[in-house]
VOVEXSE-374513 format. One record per residue: x, y, z of N, C-alpha, C in turn; residue number from 1. Coordinates in steps of 0.001 Angstrom, whole numbers, padded with zeros to 6 digits. Layout:
! residues N
{{X,Y,Z},{X,Y,Z},{X,Y,Z},NUM}
...
! end
This chain:
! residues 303
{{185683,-056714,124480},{186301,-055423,124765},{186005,-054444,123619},1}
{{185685,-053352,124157},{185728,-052386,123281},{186334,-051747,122468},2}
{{186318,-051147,121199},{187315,-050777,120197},{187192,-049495,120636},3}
{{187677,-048028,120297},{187862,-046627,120083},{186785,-046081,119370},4}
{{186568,-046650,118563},{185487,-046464,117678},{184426,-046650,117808},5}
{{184142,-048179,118343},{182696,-049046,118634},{182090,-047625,119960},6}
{{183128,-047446,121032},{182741,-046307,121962},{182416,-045053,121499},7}
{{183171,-044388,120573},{183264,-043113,119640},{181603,-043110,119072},8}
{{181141,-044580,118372},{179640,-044394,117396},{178621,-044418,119064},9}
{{178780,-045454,119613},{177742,-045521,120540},{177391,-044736,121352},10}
{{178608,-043246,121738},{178374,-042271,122417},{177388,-041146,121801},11}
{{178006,-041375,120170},{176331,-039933,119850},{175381,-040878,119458},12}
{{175376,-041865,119974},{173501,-042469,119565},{172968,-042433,121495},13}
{{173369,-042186,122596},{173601,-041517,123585},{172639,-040141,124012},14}
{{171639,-040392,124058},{170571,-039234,124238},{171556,-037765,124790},15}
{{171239,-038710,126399},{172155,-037579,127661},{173397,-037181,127069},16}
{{174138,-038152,125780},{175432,-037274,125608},{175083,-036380,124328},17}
{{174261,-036431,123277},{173828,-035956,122494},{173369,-034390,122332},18}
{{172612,-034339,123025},{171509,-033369,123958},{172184,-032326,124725},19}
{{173698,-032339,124441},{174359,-031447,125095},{175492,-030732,123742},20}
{{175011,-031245,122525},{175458,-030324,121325},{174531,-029460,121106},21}
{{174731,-028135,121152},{174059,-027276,120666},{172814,-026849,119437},22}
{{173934,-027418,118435},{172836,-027228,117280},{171785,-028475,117434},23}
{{171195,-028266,116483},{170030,-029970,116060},{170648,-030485,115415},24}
{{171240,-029443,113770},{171516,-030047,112776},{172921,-030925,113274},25}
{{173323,-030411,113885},{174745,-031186,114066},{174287,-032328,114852},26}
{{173544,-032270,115803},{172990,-033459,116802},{172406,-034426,116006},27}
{{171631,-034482,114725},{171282,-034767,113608},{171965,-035721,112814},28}
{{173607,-034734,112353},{174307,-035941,111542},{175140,-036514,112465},29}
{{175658,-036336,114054},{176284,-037173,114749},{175616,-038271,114689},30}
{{174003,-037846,115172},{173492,-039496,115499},{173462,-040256,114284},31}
{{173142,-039732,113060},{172897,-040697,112136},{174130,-041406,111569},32}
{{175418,-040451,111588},{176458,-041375,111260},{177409,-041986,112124},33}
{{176985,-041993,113395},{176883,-042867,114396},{176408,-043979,114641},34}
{{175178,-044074,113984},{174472,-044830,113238},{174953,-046083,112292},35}
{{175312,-045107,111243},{175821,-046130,110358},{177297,-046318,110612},36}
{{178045,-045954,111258},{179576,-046372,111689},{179228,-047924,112441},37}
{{178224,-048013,112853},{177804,-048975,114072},{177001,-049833,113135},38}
{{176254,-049865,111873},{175475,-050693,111171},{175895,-052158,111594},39}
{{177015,-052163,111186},{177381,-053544,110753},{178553,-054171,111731},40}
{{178179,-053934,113321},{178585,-054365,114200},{177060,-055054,115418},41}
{{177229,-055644,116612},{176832,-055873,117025},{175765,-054766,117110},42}
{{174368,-055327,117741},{173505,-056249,117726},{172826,-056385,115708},43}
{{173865,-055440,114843},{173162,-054971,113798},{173837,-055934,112290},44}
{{174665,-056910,113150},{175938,-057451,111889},{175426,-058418,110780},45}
{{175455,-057839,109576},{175409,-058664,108515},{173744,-058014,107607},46}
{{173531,-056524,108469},{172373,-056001,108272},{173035,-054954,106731},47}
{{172652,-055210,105437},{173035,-054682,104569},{172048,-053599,103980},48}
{{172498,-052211,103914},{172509,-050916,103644},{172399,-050210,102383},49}
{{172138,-050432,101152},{172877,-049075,099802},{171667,-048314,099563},50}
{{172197,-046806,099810},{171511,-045539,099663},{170969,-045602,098090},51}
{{169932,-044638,097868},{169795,-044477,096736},{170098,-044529,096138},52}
{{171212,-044381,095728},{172210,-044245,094289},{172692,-045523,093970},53}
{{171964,-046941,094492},{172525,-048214,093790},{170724,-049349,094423},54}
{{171114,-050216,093487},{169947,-050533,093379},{170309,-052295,092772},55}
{{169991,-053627,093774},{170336,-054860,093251},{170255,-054830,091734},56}
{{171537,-055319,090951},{170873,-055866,089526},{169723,-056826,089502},57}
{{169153,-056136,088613},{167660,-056873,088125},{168375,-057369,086191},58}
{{167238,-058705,086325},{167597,-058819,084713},{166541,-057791,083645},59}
{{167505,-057636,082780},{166799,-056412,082161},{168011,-055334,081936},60}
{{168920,-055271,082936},{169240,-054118,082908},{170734,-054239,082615},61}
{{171002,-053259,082026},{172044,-053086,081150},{173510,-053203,081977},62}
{{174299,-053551,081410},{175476,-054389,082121},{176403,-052836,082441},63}
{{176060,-052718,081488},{176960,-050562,081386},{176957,-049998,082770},64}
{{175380,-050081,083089},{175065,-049543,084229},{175807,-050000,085830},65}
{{176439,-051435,085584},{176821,-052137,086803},{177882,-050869,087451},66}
{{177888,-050708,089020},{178851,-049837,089770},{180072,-051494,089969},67}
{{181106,-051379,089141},{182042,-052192,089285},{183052,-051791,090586},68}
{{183076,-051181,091297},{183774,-050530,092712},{182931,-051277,093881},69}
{{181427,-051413,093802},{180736,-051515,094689},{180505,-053134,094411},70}
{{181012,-053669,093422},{180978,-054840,092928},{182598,-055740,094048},71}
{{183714,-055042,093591},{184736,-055192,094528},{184823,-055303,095626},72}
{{183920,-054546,096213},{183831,-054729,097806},{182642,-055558,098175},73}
{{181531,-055624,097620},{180778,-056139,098403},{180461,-057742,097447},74}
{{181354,-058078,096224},{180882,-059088,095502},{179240,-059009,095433},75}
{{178852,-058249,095232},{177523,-058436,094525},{177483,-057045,093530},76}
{{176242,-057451,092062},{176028,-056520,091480},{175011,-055279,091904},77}
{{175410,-054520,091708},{174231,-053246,092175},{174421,-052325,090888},78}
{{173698,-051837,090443},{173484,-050957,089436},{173349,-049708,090325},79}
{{174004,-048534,089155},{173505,-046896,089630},{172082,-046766,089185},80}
{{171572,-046376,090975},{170013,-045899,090596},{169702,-044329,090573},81}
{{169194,-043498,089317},{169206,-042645,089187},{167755,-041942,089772},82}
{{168363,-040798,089953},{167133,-040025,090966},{166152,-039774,090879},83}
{{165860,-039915,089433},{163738,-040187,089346},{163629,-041596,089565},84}
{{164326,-043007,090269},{164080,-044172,090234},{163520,-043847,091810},85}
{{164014,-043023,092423},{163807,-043111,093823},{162687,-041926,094395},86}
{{161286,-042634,094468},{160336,-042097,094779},{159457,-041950,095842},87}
{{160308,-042976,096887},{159876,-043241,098567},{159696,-041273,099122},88}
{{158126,-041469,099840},{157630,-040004,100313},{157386,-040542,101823},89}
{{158381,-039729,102694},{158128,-040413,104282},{157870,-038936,105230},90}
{{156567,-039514,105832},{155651,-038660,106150},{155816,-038233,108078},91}
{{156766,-037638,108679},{156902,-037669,110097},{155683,-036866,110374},92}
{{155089,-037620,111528},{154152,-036608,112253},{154594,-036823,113870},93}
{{154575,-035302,114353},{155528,-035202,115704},{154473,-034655,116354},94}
{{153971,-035287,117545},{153251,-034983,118679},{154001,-033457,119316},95}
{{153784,-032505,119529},{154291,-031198,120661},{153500,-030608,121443},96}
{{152462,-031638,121993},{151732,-031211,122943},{152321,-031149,124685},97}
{{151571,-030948,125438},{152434,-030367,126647},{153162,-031760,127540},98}
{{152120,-032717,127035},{152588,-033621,128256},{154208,-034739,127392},99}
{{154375,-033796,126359},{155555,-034423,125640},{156500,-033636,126353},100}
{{156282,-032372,127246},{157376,-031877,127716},{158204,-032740,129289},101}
{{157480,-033607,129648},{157773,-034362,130765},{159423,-034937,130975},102}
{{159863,-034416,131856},{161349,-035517,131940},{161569,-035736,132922},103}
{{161471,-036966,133680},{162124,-037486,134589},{163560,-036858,135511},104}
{{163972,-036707,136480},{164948,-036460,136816},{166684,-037180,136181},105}
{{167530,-036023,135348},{168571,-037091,134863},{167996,-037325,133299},106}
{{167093,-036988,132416},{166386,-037222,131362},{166237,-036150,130574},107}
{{166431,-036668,129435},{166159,-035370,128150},{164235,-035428,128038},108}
{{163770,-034159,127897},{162697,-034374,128194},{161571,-035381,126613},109}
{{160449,-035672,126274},{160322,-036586,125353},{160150,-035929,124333},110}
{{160016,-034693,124844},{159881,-033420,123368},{161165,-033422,122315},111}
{{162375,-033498,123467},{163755,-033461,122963},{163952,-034534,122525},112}
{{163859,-035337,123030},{164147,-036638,122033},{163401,-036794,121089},113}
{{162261,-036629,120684},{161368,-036656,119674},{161859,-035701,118427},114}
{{162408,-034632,118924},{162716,-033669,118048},{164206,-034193,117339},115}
{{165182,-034370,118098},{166346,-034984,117765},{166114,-036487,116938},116}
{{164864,-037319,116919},{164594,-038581,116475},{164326,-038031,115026},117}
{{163095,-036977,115124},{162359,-036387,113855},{163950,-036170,112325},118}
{{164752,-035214,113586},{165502,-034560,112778},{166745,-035218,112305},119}
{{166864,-036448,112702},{167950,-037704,112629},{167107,-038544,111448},120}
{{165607,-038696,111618},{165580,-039541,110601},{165074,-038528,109158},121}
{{164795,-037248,109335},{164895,-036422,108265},{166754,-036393,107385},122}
{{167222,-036427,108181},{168868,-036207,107781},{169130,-037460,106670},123}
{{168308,-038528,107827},{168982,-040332,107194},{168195,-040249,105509},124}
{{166857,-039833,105576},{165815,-039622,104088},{166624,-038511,103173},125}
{{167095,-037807,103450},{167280,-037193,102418},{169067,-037342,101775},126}
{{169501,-038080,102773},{170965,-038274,102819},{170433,-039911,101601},127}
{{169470,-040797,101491},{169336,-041705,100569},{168270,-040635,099358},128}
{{167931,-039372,099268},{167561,-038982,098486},{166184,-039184,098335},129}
{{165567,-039547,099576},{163910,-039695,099983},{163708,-038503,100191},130}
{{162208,-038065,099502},{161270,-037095,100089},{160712,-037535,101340},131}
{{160704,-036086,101799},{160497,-036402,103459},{159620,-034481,103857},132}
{{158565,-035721,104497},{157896,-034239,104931},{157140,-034196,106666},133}
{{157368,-032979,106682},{156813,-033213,108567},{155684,-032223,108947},134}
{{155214,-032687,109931},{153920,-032425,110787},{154031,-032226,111820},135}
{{154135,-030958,112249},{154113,-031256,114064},{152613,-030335,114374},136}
{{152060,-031211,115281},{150701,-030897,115638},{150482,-031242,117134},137}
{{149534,-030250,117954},{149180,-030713,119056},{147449,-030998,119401},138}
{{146994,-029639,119624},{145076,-029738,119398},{145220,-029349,118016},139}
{{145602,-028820,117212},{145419,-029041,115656},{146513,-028758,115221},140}
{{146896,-028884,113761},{147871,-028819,113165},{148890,-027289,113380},141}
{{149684,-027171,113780},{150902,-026032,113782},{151938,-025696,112679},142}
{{152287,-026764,112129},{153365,-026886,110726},{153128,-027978,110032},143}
{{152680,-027604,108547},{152809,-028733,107716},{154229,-028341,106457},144}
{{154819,-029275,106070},{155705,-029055,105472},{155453,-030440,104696},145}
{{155086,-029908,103089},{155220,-031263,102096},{156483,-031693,102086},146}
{{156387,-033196,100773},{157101,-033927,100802},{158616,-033067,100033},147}
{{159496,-033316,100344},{160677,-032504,098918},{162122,-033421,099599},148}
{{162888,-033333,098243},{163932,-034625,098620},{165438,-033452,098508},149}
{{165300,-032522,098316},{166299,-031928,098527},{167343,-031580,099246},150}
{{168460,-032144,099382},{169337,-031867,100627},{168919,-030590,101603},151}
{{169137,-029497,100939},{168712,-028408,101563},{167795,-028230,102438},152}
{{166343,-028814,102360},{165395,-028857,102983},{165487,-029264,104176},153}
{{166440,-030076,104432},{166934,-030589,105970},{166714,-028741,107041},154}
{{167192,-027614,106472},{167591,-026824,107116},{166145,-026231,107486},155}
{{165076,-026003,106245},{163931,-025867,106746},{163077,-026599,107714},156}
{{163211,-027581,107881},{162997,-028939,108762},{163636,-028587,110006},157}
{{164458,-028196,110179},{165437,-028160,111418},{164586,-026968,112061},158}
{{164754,-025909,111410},{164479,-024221,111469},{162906,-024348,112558},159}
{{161997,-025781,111813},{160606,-026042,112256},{160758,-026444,113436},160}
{{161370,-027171,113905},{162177,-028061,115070},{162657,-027289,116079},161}
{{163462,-026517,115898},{163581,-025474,116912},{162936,-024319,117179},162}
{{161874,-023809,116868},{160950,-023047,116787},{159647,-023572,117721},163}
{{159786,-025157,118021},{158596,-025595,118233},{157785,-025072,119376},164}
{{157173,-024270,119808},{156029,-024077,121396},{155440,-025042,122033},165}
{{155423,-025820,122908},{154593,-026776,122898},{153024,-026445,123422},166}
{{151971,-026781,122851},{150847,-026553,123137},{150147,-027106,124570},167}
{{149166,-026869,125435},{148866,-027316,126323},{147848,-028948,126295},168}
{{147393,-028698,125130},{146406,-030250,125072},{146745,-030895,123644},169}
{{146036,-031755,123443},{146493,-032852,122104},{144892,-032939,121850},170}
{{145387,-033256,120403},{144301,-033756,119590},{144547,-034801,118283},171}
{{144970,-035898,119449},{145803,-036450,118191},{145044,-036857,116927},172}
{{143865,-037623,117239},{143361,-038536,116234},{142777,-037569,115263},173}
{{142158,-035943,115681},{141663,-034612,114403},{142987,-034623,113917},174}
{{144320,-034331,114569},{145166,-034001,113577},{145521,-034872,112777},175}
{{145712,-036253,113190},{145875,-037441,111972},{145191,-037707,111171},176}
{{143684,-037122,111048},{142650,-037488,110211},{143383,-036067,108793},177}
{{143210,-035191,110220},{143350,-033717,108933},{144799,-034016,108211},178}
{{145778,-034698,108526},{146862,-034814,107507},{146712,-035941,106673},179}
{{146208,-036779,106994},{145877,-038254,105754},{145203,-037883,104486},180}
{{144657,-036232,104766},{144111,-035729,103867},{144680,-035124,102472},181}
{{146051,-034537,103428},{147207,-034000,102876},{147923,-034879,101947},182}
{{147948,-036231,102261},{148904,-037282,101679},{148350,-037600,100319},183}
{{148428,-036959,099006},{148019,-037152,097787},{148760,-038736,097235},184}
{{149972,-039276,097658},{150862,-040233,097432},{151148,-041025,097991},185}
{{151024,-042145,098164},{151348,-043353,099354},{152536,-043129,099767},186}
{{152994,-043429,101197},{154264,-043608,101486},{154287,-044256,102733},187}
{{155230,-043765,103574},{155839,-044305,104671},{155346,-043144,105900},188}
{{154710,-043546,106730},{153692,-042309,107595},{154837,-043036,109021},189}
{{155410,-041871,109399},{156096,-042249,110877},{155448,-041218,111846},190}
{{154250,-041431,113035},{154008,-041082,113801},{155078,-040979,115500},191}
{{155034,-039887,116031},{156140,-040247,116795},{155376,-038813,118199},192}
{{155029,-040172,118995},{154099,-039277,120119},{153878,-040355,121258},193}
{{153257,-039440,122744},{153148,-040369,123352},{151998,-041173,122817},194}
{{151171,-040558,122982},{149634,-040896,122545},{148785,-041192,123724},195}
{{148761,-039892,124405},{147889,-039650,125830},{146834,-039307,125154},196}
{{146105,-040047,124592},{144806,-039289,123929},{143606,-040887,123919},197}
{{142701,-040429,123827},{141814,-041272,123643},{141804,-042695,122873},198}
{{142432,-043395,123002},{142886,-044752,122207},{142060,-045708,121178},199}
{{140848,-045242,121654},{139750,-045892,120398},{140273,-044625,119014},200}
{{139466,-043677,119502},{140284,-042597,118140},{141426,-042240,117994},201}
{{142096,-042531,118747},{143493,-042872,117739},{143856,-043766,116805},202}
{{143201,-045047,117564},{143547,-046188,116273},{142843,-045974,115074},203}
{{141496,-044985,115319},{140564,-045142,114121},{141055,-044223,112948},204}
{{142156,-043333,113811},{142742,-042433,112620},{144211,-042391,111998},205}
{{144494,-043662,112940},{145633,-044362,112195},{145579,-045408,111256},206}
{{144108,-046196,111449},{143436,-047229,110796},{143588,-046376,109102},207}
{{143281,-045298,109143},{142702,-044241,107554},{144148,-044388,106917},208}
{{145277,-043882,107494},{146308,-044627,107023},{146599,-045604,106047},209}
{{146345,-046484,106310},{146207,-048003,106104},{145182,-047983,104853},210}
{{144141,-047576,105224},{143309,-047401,104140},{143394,-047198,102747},211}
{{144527,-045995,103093},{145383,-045291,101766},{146632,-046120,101577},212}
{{146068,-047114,101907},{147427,-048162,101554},{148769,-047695,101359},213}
{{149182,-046683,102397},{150071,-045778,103379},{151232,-047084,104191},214}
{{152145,-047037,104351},{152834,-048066,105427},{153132,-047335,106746},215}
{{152872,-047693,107848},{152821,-046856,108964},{153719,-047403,110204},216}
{{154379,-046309,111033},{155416,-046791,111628},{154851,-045846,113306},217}
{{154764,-046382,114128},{154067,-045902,115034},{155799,-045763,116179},218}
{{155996,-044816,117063},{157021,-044664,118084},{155850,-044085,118949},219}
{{156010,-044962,120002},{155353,-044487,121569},{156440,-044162,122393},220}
{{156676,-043375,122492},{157859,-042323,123790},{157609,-041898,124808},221}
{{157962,-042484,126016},{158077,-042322,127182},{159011,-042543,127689},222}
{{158696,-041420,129010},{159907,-041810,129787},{160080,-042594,130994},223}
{{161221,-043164,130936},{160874,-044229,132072},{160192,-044252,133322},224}
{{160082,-042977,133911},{159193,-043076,135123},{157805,-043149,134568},225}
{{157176,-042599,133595},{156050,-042951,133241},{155471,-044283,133165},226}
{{156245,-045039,132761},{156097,-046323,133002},{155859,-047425,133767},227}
{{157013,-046886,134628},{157576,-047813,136050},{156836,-047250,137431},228}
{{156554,-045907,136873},{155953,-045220,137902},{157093,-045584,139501},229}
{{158460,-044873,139162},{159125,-045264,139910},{159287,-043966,141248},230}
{{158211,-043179,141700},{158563,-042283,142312},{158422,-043187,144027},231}
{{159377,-042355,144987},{159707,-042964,146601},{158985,-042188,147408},232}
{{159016,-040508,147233},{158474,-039401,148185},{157283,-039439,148027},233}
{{156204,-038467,148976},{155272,-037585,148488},{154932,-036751,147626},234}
{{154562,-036286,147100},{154083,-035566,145761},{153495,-035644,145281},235}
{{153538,-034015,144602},{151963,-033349,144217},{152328,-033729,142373},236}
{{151529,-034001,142080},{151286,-034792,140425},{150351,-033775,139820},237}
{{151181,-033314,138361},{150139,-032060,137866},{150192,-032932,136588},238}
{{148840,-032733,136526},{148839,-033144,134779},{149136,-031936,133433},239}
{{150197,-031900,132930},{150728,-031033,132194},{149928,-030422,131023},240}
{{148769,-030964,131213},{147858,-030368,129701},{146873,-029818,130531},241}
{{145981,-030196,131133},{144805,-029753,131715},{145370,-028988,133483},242}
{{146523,-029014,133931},{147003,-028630,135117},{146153,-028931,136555},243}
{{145301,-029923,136233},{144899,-030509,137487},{145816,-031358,138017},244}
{{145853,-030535,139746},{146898,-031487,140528},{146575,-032380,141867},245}
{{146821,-032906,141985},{146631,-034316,143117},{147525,-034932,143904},246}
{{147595,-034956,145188},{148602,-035297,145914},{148536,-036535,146243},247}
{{149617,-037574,146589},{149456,-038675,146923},{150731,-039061,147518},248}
{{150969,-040635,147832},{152234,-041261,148422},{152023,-042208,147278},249}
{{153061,-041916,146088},{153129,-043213,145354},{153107,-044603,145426},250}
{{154077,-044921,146181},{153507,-046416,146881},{152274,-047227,146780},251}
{{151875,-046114,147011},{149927,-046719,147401},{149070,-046771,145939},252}
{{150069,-046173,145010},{149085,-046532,143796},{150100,-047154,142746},253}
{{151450,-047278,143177},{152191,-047837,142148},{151738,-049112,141209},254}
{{151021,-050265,142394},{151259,-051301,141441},{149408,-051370,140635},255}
{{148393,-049845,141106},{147489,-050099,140104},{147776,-049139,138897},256}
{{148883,-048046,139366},{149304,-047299,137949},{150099,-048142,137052},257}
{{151014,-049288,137165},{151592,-050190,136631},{150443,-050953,135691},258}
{{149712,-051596,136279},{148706,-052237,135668},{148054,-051744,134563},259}
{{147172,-050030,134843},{146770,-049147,134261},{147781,-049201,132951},260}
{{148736,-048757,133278},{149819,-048458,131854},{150014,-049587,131145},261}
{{150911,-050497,131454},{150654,-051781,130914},{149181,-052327,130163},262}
{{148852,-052232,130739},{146772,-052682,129618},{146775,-051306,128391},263}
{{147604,-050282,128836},{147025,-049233,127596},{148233,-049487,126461},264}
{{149365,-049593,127003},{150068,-050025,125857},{149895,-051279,125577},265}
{{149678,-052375,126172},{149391,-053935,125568},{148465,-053049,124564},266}
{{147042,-052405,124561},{145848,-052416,123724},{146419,-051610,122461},267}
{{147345,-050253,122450},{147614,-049584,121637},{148713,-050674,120590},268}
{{149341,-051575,121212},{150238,-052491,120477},{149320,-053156,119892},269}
{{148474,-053729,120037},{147488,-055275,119844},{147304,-054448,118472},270}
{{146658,-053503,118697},{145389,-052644,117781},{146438,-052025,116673},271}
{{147513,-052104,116487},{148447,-051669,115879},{148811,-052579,115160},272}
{{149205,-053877,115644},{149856,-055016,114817},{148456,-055676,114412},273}
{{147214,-055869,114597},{146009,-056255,114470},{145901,-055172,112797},274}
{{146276,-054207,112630},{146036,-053352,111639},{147014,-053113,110388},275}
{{148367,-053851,110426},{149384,-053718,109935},{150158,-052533,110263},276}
{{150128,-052076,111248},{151120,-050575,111914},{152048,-051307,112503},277}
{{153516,-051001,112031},{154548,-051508,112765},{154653,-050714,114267},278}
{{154512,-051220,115528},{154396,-050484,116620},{155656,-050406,117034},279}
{{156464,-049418,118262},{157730,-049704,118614},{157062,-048572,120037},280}
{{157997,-049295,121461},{157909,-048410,122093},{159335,-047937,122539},281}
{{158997,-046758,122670},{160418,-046136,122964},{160755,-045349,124017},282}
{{162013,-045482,124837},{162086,-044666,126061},{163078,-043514,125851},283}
{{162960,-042660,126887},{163638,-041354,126574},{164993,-041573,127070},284}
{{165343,-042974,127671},{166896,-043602,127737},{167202,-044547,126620},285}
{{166497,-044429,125906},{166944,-045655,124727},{167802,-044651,123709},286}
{{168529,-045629,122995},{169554,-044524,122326},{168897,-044869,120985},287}
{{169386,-044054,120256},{168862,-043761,118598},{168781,-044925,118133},288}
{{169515,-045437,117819},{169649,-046701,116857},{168581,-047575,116536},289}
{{167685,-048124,118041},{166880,-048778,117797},{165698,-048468,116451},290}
{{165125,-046810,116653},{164334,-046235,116108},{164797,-045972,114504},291}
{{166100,-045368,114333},{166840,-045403,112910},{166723,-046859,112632},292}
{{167064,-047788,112938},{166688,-049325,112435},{165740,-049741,112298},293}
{{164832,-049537,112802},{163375,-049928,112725},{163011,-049206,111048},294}
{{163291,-047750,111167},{162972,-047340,109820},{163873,-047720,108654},295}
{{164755,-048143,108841},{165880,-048696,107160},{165089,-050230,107272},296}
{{164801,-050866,108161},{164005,-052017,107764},{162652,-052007,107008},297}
{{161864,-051120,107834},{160587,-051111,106675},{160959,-050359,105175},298}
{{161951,-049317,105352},{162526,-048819,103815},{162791,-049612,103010},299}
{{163638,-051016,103757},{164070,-051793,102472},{163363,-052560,102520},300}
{{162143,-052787,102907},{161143,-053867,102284},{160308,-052498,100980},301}
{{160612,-051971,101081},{159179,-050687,100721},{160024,-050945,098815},302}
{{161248,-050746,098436},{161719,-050364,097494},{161950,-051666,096996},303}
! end
């Protein structure tokens, strides 16, 4: 049975309930401390958390330094880690090309969730005092914004976010090449797109990544009919980037569009974990959490 609370966190990690607060920024810190209200309950229990400002005792280090409060509660030592110790640079790059505008009937479209994901895990980086910088690109780059760890910067970040146009075509793998360029500093590269684009050059410009001995976190977002290809009627099917349209009775191609999709994400996964890219796919009904967890896991291997 449910607690007041356990319902209270799980409702703003809740796309459809989310998506109906106005601001970002506020949609932003609901989900993330929604988030962590929920850490250390089911499916997430016994998953341990400390923000920047504490750091396991290591030997070496001075006993002065121990946080004796954080010692009380959690029986273990953690030292205060001070803010030139914390040098993690996490790199979002946000797909806003057209066919990210797609939503299913009943669905936030994948633009919106992408944007609300971007701006949830910008909130979570700078709330541990990570530099955090974003990219949103479609046929070429639109906004680059370096790395900076400043609380404040959340608002410039946001400001980018709601401003966004979405472009009519993609270019993913030029724009990932042209920002790997940008990355003077290793870090944490979170790509977050469908990735309707050519799949040999994509991997080859996520591969460069890697190269730069970069750690890379890949989100594939779709929405569930894309997938399931769950349509019943007739209908005319426009492709949202190039606007060529085609009529058909779904039925009749469901179970080779199933197939089709399935082989492109099996290959984009293979070619991902084959490369060291943590892959994740994500639907535009999945609620936050999964995606915020995925990233505090590779964080705390990273530090």
């Amino acid at each position: 049975m449910q607690t007041t609370e356990q319902s209270e966190y799980k409702r703003f990690l809740d796309p459809s309930v989310i998506s109906k607060i106005s601001s970002l920024e506020l949609r932003a810190r609901f989900i993330v401390e929604g988030f962590l209200l929920g850490l250390h309950k089911s499916p997430y229990h016994g998953f341990s958390i400390e923000f920047s400002q504490h750091r396991p005792y290591m030997q070496g280090d001075s006993p002065k330094d121990i946080d004796w409060k954080v010692y009380g509660k959690s029986d273990k030592f953690f030292v205060k880690q001070y803010e030139e110790e914390t040098n993690l640079k996490s790199y979002i790059l946000l797909d806003v090309s057209k066919s990210m505008t797609f939503a299913s009937a009943g669905r936030i479209s994948k633009l919106d969730y992408a944007s609300q994901l971007a701006a949830s895990l910008s909130y979570l980086m700078l709330k541990q005092k990570d530099a955090v910088s974003l990219s949103v690109y479609a046929e070429q780059i639109k906004k680059y914004l370096p790395p900076n760890s400043s609380r404040i910067y959340l608002k410039e970040i946001i400001s980018v976010l709601i401003k966004i146009v979405p472009d009519s075509n993609t270019n993913t793998s030029f724009c990932l090449n042209q920002i790997s360029d940008k990355i003077t500093k290793r870090g944490l590269v979170i790509i977050i797109s469908d990735f309707f684009d050519d799949p040999l050059r994509v991997i080859s410009a996520i591969k460069k990544f890697r190269f730069y001995k970069n750690e890379v976190i890949v989100f594939q977002l779709l929405d569930p009919a894309e997938r399931n290809f769950s349509f019943q009627k007739d209908a005319i099917f426009k492709d949202m980037e190039t606007g060529e349209e085609i009529t058909t009775q779904p039925y009749q191609i469901q179970k080779s569009y199933r197939d089709a999709m399935e082989s492109f994400l099996k290959n984009l996964k293979n070619e991902c974990l084959r490369n060291g890219v943590e892959y994740n796919l994500i639907e535009t009904s999945n609620s936050f959490d999964k995606a915020l967890f995925t990233y505090l896991q590779k964080r705390s291997k990273l530090l």
